[in-house]
C-alpha positions as CSV (number, residue, x, y, z in Angstrom):
1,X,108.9,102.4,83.1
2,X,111.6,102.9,85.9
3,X,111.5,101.0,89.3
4,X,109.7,104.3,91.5
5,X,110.5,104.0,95.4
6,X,107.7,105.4,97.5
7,X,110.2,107.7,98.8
8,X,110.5,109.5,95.4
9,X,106.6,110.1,95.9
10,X,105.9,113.1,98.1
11,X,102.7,112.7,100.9
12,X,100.1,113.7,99.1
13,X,101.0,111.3,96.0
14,X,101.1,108.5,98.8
15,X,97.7,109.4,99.7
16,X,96.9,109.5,96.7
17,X,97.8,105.4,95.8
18,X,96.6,104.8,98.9
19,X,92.7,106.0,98.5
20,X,93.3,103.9,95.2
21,X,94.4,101.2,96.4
22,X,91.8,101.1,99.3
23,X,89.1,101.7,96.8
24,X,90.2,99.1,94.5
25,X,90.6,96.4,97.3
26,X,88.5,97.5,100.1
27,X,85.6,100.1,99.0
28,X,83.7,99.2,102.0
29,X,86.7,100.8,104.6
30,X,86.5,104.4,102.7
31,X,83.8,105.6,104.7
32,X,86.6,105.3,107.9
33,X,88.5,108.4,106.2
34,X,91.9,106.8,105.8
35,X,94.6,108.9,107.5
36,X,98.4,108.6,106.1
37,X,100.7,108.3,109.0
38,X,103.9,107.8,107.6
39,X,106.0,105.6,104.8
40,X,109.1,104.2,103.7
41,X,110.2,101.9,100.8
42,X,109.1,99.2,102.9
43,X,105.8,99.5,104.5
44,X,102.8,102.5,104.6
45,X,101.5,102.5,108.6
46,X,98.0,104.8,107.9
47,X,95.3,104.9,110.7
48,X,91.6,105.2,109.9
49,X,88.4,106.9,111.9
50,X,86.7,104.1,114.8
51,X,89.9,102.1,114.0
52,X,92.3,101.7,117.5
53,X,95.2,101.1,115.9
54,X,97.8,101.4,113.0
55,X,97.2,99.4,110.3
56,X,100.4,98.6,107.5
57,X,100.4,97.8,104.2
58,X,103.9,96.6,101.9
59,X,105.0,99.9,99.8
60,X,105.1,97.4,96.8
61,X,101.6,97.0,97.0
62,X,100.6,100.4,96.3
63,X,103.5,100.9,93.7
64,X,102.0,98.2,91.6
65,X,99.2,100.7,91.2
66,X,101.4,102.7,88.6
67,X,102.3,99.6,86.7
């Protein structure tokens, strides 16, 4: 398989890898309804509901997701 930047991914894939991601690591923080913000090869900023705040993740860690 080919190295995929998240850039190649379009916002709904993100989303996507991130509800996964967030379920695989965190199935308790579902119920905040994650909220993409924005992304980059480097990080994924995404907000959730009764959160004040922007919380970031490392692209790489949602790419692994595809491995």
């Amino acid at each position: 398989m080919r190295n995929i930047k998240i850039s190649e991914l379009n916002k709904e894939e993100v989303y996507f890898l991130l509800i996964k991601y967030i379920r695989e690591k965190y199935p308790e923080k579902l119920k905040f309804n994650p909220t993409l913000i924005c992304y980059n090869n480097k990080i994924i900023k995404f907000g959730m509901k009764k959160h004040y705040g922007i919380l970031i993740i490392e692209s790489n860690s949602l790419l692994n997701q595809l491995k």
